[in-house]
N, C-alpha and C positions, 0 to 999 in steps of 0.2 A: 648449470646455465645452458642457453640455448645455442647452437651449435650454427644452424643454419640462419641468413636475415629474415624469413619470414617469420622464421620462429618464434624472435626477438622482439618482431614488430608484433605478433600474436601477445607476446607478454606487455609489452606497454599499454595495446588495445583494451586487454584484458582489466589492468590494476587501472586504467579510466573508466573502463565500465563498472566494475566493481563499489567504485568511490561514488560512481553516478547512482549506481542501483544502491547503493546504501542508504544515500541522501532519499530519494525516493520512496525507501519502508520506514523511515523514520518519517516521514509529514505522514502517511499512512495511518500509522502508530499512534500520532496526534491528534489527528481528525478522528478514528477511534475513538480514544479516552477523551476527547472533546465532547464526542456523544454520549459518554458513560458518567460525565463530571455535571452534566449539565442540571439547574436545579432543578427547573422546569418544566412539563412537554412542551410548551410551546420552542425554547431552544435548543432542546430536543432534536427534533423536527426538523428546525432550519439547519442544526448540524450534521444530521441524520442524513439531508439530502446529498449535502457536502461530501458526504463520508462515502456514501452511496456509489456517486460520481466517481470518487478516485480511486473507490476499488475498481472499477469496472475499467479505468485506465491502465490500472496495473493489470489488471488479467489481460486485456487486451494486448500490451506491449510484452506481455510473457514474464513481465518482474512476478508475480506471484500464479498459479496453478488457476484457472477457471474453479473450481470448487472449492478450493481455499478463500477467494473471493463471493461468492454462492453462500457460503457457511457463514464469513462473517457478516454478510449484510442480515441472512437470519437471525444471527443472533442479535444483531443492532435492533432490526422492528421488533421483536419478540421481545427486548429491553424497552421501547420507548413505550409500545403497544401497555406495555404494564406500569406505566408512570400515573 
């Protein structure tokens, strides 16, 4: 256990972000395989952009790596491109 109060307040700060950045890869996660379930290209597409979007929020706010965000959007178009 933490010894010092900032320490302590670092650990509560910590297990709220933790809980927030979890909630955050998991819609990730779903808008993903929303674009991978889809029957269609045309819904495809419209989830594709969706998907798009919220990687590029997560890379931004530093929940996921800029390349890790990069890689899956390629692999997204590279998926619908061949529907």
């Amino acid at each position: 256990m933490p010894q010092h109060k900032s320490s302590v307040k670092r650990v509560r700060q910590d297990i709220k972000r933790r809980i927030h950045n979890r909630a955050l890869r998991a819609k990730m996660r779903t808008l993903v395989k929303n674009v991978e379930k889809a029957a269609d290209k045309e819904t495809a597409e419209k989830n594709l952009a969706a998907a798009v979007s919220y990687l590029d929020r997560m890379a931004v706010k530093g929940i996921i790596h800029k390349n890790n965000a990069a890689n899956k959007k390629s692999a997204l178009v590279k998926f619908v491109n061949n529907l």
